[in-house]
C-alpha positions as CSV (number, residue, x, y, z in Angstrom):
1,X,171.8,34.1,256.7
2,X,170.2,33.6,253.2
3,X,171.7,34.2,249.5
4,X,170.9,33.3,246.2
5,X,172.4,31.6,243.2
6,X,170.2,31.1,239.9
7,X,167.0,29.2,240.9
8,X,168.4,28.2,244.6
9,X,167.8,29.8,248.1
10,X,170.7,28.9,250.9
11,X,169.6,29.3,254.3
12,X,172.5,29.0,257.1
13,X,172.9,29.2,261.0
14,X,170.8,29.6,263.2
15,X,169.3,27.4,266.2
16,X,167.4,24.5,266.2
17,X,164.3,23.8,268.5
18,X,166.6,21.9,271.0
19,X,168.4,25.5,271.3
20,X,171.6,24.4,269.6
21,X,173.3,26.0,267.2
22,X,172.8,24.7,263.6
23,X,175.7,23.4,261.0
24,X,173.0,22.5,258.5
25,X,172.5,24.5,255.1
26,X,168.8,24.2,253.3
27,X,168.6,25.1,249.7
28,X,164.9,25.1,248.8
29,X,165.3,25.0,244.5
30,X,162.3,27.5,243.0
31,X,162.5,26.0,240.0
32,X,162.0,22.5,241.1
33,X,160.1,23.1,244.8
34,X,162.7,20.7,246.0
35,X,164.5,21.3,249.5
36,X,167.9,19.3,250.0
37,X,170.3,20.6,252.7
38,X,174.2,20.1,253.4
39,X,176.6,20.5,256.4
40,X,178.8,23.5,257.2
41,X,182.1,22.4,259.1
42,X,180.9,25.0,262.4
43,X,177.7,25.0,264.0
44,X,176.7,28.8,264.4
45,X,174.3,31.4,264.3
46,X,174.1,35.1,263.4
47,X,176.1,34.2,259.7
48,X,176.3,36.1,256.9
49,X,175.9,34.5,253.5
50,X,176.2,35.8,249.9
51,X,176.9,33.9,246.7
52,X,179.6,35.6,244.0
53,X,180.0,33.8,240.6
54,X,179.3,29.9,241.4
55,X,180.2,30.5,244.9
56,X,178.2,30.8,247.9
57,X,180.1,32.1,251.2
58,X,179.1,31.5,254.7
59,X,181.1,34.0,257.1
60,X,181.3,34.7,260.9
61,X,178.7,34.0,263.2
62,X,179.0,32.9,266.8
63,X,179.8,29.4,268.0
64,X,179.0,27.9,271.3
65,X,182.7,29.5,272.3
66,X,182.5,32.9,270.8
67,X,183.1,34.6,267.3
68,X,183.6,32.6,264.2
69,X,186.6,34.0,262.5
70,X,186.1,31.5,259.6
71,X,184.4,31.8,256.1
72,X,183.1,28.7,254.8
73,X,183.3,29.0,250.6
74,X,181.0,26.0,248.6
75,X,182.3,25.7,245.3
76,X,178.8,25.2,243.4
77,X,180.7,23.8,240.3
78,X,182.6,21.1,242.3
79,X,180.6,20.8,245.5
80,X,183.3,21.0,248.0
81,X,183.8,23.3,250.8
82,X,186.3,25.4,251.7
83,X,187.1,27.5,254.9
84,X,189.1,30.2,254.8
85,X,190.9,32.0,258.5
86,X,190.4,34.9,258.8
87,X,192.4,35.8,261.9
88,X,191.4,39.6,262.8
89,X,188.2,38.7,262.9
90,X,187.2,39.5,267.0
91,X,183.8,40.9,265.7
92,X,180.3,39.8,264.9
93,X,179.9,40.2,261.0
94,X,176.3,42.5,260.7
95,X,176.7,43.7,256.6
96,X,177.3,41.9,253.7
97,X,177.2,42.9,250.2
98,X,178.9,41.7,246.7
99,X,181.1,43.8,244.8
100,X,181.9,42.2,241.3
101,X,183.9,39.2,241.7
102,X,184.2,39.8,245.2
103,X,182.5,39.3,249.1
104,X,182.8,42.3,251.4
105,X,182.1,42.2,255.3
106,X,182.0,44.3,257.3
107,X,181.1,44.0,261.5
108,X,179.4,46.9,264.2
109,X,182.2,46.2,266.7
110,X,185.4,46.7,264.5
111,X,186.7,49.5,262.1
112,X,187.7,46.8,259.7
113,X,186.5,46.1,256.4
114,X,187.0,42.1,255.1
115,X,187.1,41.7,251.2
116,X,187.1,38.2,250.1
117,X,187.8,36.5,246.6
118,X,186.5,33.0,246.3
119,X,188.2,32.3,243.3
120,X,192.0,33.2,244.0
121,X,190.9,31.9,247.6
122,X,192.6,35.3,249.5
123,X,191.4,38.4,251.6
124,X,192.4,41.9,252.3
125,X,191.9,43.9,255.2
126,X,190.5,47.6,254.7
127,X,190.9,50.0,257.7
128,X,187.8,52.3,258.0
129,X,188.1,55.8,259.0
């Protein structure tokens, strides 16, 4: 997954070339042309990532056991991450979008609808019709 937050690109997940799945984070800084990276607590692939205010999130994906019913939430003004359980989650998360001040997910095999804040650090569930 990839998101964006002022002059910095987040890349997430994925697998490296020894097939494995990746827990690294590269931020490539336009402004600068500077790549640094960081670790995510879960090594997976097939994330979803979106930044809201000074937060970048880093949900789902698929770890060598199965779905990742995690979000992973960097707090770009104090550098720390989060994670957040999300405990329905039995789905690979496909959309992503950001909806003012919040995250929303949604996944192809489930007729649920994940809305996360980052700041108040809570989630709702929305059924889908």
């Amino acid at each position: 997954g990839i998101a964006v937050y002022g002059d910095k690109l987040y890349f997430a997940g994925g697998i490296d070339l020894n097939r494995q799945k990746s827990d690294i984070v590269d931020v490539y800084d336009t402004a600068t042309l500077v790549w640094s990276s960081f670790k995510i607590p879960t090594a997976r692939d097939n994330i979803e990532v979106v930044s809201v205010g000074s937060f970048v999130l880093f949900a789902g994906g698929t770890t060598t056991t199965g779905q990742h019913n995690k979000v992973d939430i960097l707090n770009l003004d104090t550098a720390t991450v989060r994670t957040m359980d999300l405990p329905s989650i039995s789905f690979t998360i496909t959309n992503s979008l950001v909806m003012g001040s919040q995250a929303i997910f949604y996944g192809k095999d489930n007729s649920t609808i994940i809305v996360i804040n980052p700041t108040e650090h809570t989630y709702s569930e929305i059924s889908t019709l």
